[in-house]
N, C-alpha and C positions, 0 to 999 in steps of 0.2 A: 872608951867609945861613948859619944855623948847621946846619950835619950830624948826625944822629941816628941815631947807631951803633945795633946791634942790645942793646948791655950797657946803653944808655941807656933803652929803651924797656922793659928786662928789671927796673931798678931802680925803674921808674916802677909799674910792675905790683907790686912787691911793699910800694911805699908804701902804694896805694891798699886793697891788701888789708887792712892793720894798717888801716889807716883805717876800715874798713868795721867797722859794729857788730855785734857777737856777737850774733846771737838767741840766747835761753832759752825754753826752755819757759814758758808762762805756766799751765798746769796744777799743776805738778810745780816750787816756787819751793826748795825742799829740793833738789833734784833726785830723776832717777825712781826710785832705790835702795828711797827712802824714801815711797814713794808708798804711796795709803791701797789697797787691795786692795777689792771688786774694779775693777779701773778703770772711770771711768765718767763721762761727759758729757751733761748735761740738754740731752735735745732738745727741750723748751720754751723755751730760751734761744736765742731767732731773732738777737737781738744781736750772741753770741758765733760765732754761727753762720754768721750775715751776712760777718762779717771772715774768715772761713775759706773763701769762696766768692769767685770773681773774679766778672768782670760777663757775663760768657757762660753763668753759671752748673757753673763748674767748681770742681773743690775746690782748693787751692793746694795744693802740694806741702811738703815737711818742710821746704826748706832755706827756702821763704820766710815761710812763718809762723811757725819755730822751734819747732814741736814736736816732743815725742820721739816715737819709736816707736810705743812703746808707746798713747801719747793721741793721736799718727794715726790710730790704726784706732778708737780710741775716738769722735772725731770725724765719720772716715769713716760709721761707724750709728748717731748720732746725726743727721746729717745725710739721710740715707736714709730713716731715721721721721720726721722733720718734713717731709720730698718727700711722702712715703706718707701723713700724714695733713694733708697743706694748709698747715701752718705755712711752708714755704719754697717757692720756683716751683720748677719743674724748668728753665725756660731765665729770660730776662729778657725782660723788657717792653718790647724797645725798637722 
């Protein structure tokens, strides 16, 4: 039976890391330096909006949707005016 040091388990972790794909911003494909001014996210786009929300009706965070900062909070009231005017639930259906 093979033994698994702790430098074993430490090498394994930083495979999986390279392995793991880089999100990008899907706003901002320039990146955000050069983004158009003023920032801004159509809150009629339930589409785009829908994949920025989990199923409990939460907003996902930066690191898992891959947006910048900046188009975070852009997103975040965008998302708020579609709640506020019916286009999105406030929880889910289930």
């Amino acid at each position: 039976m093979a033994t698994f040091t702790k430098a074993h388990f430490k090498k394994l972790r930083k495979k999986r890391a390279r392995l793991k794909k880089k999100l990008r911003c899907r706003f901002c494909p320039d990146g955000c330096d050069k983004s158009p001014r003023p920032i801004y996210v159509d809150y009629k786009d339930t589409k785009t909006l829908r994949s920025m929300v989990d199923r409990e009706g939460n907003l996902l965070g930066r690191r898992r949707s891959g947006n910048c900062a900046k188009y975070q909070r852009a997103v975040r009231q965008a998302v708020l005016r579609a709640r506020f005017i019916g286009l999105l639930p406030y929880l889910s259906e289930d």
